[in-house]
C-alpha positions as CSV (number, residue, x, y, z in Angstrom):
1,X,16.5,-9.0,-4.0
2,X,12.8,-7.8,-4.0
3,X,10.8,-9.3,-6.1
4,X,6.9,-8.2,-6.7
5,X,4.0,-10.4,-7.1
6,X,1.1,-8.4,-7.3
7,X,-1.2,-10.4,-9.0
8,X,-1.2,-13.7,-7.2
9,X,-4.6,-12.7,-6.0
10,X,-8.1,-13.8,-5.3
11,X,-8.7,-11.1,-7.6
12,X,-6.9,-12.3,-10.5
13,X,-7.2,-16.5,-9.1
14,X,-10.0,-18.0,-8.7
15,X,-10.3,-19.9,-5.3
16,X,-12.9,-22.1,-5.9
17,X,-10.8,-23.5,-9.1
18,X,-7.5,-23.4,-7.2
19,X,-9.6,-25.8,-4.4
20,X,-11.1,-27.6,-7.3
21,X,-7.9,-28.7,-8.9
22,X,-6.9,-25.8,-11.2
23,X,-3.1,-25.7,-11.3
24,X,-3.4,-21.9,-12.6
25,X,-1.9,-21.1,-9.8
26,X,1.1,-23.0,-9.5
27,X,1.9,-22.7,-13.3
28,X,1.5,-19.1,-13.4
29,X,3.0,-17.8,-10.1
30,X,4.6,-20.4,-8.3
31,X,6.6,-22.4,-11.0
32,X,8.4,-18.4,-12.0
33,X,9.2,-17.8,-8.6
34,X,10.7,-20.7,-7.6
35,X,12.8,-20.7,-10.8
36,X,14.1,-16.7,-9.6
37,X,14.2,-18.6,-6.3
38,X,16.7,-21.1,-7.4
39,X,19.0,-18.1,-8.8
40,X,19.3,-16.1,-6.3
41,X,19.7,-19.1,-4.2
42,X,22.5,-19.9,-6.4
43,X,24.5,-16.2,-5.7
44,X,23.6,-16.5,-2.0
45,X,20.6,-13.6,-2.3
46,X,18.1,-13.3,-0.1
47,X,14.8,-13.1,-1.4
48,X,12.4,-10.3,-0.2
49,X,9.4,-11.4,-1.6
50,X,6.3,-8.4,-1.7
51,X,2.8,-9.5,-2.7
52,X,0.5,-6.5,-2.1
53,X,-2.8,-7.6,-4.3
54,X,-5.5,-10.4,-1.8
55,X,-3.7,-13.7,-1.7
56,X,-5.4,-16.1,0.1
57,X,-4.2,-17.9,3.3
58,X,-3.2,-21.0,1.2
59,X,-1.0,-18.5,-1.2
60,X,0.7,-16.7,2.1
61,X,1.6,-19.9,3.1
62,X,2.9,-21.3,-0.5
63,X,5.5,-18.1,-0.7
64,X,6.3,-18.6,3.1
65,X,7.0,-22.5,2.4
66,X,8.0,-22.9,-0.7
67,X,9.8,-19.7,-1.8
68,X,11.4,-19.2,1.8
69,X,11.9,-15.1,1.4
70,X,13.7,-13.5,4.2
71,X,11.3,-11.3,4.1
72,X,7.7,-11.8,3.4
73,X,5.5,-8.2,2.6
74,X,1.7,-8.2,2.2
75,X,-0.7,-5.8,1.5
76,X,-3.1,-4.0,3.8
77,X,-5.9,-6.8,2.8
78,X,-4.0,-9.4,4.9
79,X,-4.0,-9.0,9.1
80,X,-0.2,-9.5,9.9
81,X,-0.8,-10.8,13.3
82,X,-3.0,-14.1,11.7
83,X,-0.5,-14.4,9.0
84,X,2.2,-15.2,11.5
85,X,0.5,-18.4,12.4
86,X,0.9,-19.4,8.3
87,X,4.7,-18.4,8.3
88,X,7.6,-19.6,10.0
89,X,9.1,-17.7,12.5
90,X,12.5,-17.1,10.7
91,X,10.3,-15.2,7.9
92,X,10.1,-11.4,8.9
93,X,6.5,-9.9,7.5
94,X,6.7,-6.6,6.5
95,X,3.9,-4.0,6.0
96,X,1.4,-3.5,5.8
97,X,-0.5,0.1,6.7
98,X,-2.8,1.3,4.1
99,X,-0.5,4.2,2.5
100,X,-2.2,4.4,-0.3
101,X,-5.1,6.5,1.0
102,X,-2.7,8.5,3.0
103,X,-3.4,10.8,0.7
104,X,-6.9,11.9,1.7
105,X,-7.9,12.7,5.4
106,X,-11.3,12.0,4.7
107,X,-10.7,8.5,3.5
108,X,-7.6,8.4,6.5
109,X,-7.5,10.9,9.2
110,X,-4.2,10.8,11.0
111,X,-6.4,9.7,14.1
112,X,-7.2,6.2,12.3
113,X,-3.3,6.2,10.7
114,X,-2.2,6.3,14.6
115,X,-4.6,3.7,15.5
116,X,-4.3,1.3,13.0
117,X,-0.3,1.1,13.5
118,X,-1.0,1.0,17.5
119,X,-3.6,-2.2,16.6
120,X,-0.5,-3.4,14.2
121,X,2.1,-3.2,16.8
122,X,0.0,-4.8,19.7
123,X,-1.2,-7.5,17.6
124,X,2.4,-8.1,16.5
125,X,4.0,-7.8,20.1
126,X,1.3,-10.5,21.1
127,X,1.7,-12.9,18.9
128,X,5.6,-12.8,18.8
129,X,6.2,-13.1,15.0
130,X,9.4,-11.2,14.1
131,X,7.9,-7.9,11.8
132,X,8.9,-4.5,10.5
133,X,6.5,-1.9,10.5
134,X,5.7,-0.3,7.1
135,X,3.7,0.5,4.0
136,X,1.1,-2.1,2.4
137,X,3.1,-1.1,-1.2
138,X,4.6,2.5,-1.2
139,X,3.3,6.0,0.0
140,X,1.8,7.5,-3.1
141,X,2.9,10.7,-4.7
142,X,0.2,13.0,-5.3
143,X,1.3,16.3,-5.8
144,X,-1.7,18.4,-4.1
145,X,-1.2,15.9,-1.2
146,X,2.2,16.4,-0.1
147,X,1.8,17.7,3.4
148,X,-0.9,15.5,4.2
149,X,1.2,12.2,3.2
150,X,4.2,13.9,4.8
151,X,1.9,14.1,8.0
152,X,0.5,10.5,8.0
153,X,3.9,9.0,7.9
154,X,5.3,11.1,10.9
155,X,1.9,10.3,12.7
156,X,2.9,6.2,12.4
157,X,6.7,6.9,13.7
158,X,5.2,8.8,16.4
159,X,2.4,6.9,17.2
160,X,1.9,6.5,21.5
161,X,2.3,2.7,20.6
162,X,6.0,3.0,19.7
């Protein structure tokens, strides 16, 4: 079951109160998922767990720990490759290319698209952490943008680094 968490964020969470004691963070995101945790545990589901806003490193490591997903997917904010030291190794990341600017060349030529899954795959390859290569959240429909999205997602499966 995928379940998405997009505001457990440094956005939405303050660290400095989270290190100062606040319990905001527990209460608010870490108490409900362990409760949907402890369902699907209960009907032997596997949790996919997708948090795409800026968690910090100790929130990567709280759903890794705690919640145990099978699968563990974060947005284009985090750098895979240094997450894989805060999960453990039966935890598959997912992600996380920025697909949401797919849409626009200028902000995302299929140049940088290519090399920015080439630096995603090398970094993931080095450090050994089991991964699948995909989309920080989902490839955005915009209409006038079709063939351009269309082309940025061809350019990552055919990227030289493949």
């Amino acid at each position: 079951m995928l379940i998405c968490e997009p505001a457990a964020s440094r956005v939405y969470l303050s660290p400095r109160q989270i290190e100062a004691g606040s319990d905001i963070f527990e209460r608010y995101v870490m108490q409900p998922h362990l409760r949907l945790k402890a369902l699907l545990t209960s009907y032997d589901v596997d949790l996919i767990f997708h948090d795409c806003g800026e968690p910090t490193d100790l929130m990567v490591r709280q759903f890794a720990e705690r919640l145990d997903p099978a699968i563990l997917s974060l947005g284009s904010s985090r750098k895979l490759w240094e997450d894989a030291a805060l999960v453990p190794k039966h935890t598959v990341l997912f992600g996380n290319l920025p697909t949401r600017s797919f849409y626009s060349d200028a902000a995302m030529p299929l140049e940088k698209v290519q090399a920015i899954t080439a630096e995603l795959l090398a970094n993931m390859r080095t450090c050994g952490h089991p991964h699948i290569l995909g989309s920080e959240c989902d490839v955005l429909h915009v209409p006038d943008a079709a063939q351009t999205i269309r082309r940025k997602v061809a350019g990552v499966l055919t990227s030289p680094a493949r």
